[in-house]
C-alpha positions as CSV (number, residue, x, y, z in Angstrom):
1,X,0.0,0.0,0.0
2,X,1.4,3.1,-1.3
3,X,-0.7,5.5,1.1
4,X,0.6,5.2,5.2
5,X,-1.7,7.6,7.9
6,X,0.4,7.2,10.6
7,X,0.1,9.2,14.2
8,X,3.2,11.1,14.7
9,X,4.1,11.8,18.2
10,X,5.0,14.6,19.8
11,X,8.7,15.9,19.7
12,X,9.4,14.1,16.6
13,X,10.2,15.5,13.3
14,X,8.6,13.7,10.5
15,X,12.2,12.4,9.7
16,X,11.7,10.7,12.9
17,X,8.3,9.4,12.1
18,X,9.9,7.8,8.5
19,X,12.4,6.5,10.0
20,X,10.8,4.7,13.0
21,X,7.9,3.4,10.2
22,X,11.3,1.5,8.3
23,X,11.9,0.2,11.3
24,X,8.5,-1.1,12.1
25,X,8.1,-2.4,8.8
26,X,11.0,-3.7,7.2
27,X,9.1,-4.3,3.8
28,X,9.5,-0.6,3.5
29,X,13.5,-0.5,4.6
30,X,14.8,0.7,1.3
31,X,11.3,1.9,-0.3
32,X,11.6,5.6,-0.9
33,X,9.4,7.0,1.3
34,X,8.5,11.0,1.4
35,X,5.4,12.8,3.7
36,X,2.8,14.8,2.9
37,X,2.5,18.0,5.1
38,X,4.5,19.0,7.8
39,X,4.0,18.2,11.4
40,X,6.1,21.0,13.9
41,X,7.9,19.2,17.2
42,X,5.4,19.7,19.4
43,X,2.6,19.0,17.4
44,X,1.1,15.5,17.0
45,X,-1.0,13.5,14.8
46,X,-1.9,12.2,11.1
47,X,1.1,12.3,8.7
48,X,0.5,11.0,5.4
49,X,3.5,8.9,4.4
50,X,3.4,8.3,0.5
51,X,6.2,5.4,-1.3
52,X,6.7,4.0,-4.4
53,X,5.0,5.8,-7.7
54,X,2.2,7.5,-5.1
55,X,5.7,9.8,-4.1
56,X,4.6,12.1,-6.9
57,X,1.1,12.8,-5.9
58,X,2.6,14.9,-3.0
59,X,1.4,17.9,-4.1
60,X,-2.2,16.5,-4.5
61,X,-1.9,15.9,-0.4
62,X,-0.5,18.9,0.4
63,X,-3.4,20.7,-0.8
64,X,-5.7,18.9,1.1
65,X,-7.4,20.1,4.0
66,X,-6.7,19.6,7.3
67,X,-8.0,19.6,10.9
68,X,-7.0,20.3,14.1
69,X,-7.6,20.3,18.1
70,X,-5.9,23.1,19.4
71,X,-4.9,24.9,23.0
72,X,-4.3,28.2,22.6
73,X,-2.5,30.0,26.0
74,X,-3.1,33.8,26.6
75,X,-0.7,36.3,28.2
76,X,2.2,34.6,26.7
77,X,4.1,35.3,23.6
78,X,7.4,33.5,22.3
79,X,9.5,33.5,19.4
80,X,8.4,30.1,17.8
81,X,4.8,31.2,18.3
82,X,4.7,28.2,20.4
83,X,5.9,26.6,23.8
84,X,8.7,25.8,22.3
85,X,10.5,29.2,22.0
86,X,12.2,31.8,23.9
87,X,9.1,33.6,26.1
88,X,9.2,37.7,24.4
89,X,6.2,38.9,26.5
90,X,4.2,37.9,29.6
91,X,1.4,39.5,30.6
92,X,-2.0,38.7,32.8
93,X,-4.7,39.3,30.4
94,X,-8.2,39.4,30.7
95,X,-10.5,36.1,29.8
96,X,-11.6,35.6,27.0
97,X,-14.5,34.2,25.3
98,X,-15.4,31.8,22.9
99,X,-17.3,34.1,20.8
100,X,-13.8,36.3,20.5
101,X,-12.2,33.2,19.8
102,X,-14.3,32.4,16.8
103,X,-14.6,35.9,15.6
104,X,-11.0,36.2,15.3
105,X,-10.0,33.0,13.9
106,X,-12.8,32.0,11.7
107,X,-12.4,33.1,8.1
108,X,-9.0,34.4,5.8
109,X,-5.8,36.0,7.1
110,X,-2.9,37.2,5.0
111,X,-0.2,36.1,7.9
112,X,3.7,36.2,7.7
113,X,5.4,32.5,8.2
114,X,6.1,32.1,11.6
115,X,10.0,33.2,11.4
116,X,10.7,29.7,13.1
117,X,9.7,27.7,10.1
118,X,10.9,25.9,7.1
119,X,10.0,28.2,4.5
120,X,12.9,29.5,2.2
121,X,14.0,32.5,1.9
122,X,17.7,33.2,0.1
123,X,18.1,29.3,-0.8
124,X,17.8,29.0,3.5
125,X,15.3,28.4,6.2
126,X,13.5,31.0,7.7
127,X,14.6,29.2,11.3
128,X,18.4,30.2,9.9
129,X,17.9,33.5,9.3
130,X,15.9,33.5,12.9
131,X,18.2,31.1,14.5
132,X,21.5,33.6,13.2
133,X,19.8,36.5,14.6
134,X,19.5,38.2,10.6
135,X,15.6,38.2,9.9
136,X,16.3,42.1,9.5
137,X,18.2,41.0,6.7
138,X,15.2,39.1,4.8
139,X,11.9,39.9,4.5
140,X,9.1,37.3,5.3
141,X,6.3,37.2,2.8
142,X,2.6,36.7,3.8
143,X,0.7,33.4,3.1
144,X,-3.4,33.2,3.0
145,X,-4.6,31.3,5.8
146,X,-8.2,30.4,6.0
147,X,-9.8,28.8,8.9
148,X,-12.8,27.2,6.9
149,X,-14.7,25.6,10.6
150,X,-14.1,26.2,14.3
151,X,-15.7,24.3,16.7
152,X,-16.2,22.6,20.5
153,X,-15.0,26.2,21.9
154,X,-13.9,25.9,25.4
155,X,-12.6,28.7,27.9
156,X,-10.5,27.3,30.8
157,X,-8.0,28.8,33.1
158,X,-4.7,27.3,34.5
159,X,-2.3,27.7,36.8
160,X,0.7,29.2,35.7
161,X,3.0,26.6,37.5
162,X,0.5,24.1,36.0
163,X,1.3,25.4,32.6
164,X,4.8,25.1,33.3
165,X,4.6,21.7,34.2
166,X,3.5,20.9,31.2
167,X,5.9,22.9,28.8
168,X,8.7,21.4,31.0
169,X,6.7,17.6,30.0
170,X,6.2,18.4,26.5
171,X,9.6,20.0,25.8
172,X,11.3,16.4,27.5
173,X,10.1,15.0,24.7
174,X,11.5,17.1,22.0
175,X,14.4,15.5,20.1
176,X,17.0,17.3,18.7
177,X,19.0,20.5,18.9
178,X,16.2,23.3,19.6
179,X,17.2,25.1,22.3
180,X,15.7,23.5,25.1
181,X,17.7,24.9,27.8
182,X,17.4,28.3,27.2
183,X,13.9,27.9,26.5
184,X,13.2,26.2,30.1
185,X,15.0,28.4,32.0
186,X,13.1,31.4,30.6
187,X,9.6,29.7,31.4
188,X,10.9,28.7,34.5
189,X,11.1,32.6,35.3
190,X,7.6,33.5,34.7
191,X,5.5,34.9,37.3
192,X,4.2,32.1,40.0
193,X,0.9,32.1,41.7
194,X,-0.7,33.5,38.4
195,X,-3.8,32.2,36.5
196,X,-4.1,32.1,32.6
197,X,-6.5,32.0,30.1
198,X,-6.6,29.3,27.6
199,X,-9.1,28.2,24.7
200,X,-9.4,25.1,23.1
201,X,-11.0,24.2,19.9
202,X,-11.1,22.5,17.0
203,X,-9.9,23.7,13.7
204,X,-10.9,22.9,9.6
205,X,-7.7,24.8,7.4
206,X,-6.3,25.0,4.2
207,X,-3.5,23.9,3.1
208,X,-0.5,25.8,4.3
209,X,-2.2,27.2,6.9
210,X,-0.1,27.7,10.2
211,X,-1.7,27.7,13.5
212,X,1.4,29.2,15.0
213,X,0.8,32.0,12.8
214,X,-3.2,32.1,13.8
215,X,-2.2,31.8,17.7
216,X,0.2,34.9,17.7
217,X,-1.9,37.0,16.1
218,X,-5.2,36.1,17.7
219,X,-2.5,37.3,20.7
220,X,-2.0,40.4,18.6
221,X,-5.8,41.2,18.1
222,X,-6.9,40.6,21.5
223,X,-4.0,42.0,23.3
224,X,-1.3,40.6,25.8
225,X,-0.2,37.8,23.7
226,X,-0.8,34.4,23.1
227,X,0.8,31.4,21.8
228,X,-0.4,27.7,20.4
229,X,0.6,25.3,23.8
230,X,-0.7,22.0,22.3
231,X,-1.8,20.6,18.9
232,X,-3.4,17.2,17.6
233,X,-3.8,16.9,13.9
234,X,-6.8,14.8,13.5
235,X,-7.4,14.6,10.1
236,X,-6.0,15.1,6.6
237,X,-8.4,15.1,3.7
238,X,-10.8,11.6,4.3
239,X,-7.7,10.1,6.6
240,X,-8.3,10.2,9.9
241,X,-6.5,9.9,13.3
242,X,-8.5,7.1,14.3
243,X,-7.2,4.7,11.4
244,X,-3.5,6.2,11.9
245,X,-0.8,3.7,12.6
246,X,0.3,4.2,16.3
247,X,4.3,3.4,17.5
């Protein structure tokens, strides 16, 4: 079979994911093997791994929707967009509601790529440029993004020392080279004995759409910040998470 949904856990690149699939199934050891879509470190879920002659319907994949289940944190901002970057604001904001949630994301955006991203830009990475301290130097185009759905809107509120907790848990589990340490010890200095606001919800896309890129400026629109803390990719086109082959 040509056509692999597997679940990609979090902290693995979707190197990771290929590689760990060759292992699990050795009739694919020396198959060539690409993936469909993207799937950052600390996101999880469907990948769509595509071998033999189905390697060059890639871009048919790509362009299919997707959907999400997302935690967004407010009163937190980082340079990934995500939990997994350097913290650049903090902040005690007011709660939100789901009816700003929706209002905000549903619909079409003209967002830059998150400057922590794969896009190229020079023949290099945007996470280069970011990573070498030169994004002055480039200048990061906009993408449309359009949130087609949003539902199951929930408003909760956390500890921050529970949030912590569960950066510090999620971060563990990264692998690779991406800072960690740094990015630790600055979420280990934020404020104790605070509450936050966070939203969860599911999310229909389009292709290409980055939910890093939704959660900072949903911060941006509502004011103090936010960033995406956790996100499941559920389905891609007509393959879902439930089918996805689990390691």
């Amino acid at each position: 079979m040509p056509i692999h949904n597997i679940y990609k856990p979090l902290g693995w690149s979707p190197l990771d994911a290929v590689s760990e699939f060759r292992k699990r199934f050795p009739e694919h050891k020396d198959a060539p093997i690409t993936y469909a879509g993207r799937l950052d470190p600390m996101a999880e879920g469907v990948l769509i791994l595509l071998s033999g002659e189905e390697r060059f319907e890639k871009p048919a994949f790509q362009k299919l929707n997707k959907t999400y289940k997302a935690t967004f944190l407010f009163g937190v901002s980082s340079d990934t967009y995500d939990s997994l970057g350097l913290v650049t604001r903090s902040k005690i904001t007011q709660v939100v509601s789901s009816d700003q949630i929706t209002d905000t994301l549903l619909g079409t955006h003209n967002l830059p790529f998150p400057p922590y991203s794969s896009y190229r830009i020079k023949g290099k990475p945007l996470h280069y440029w970011a990573l070498q301290g030169k994004l002055d130097e480039v200048e990061i185009p906009e993408k449309e993004m359009t949130v087609l759905n949003i539902s199951h809107v929930k408003i909760s509120k956390r500890s921050i020392d529970e949030i912590k907790q569960d950066v510090f848990n999620r971060i563990d589990q990264v692998k690779g080279d991406f800072r960690q340490d740094q990015i630790i010890e600055q979420w280990g200095q934020l404020e104790v004995n605070k509450t936050l606001s966070l939203a969860h919800c599911t999310l229909t896309v389009t292709s290409g759409t980055y939910i890093r890129s939704l959660a900072h400026e949903m911060g941006h629109s509502l004011g103090g910040g936010a960033l995406l803390l956790s996100l499941m990719r559920t389905s891609v086109g007509e393959y879902e998470v439930e089918d996805s082959v689990r390691f």
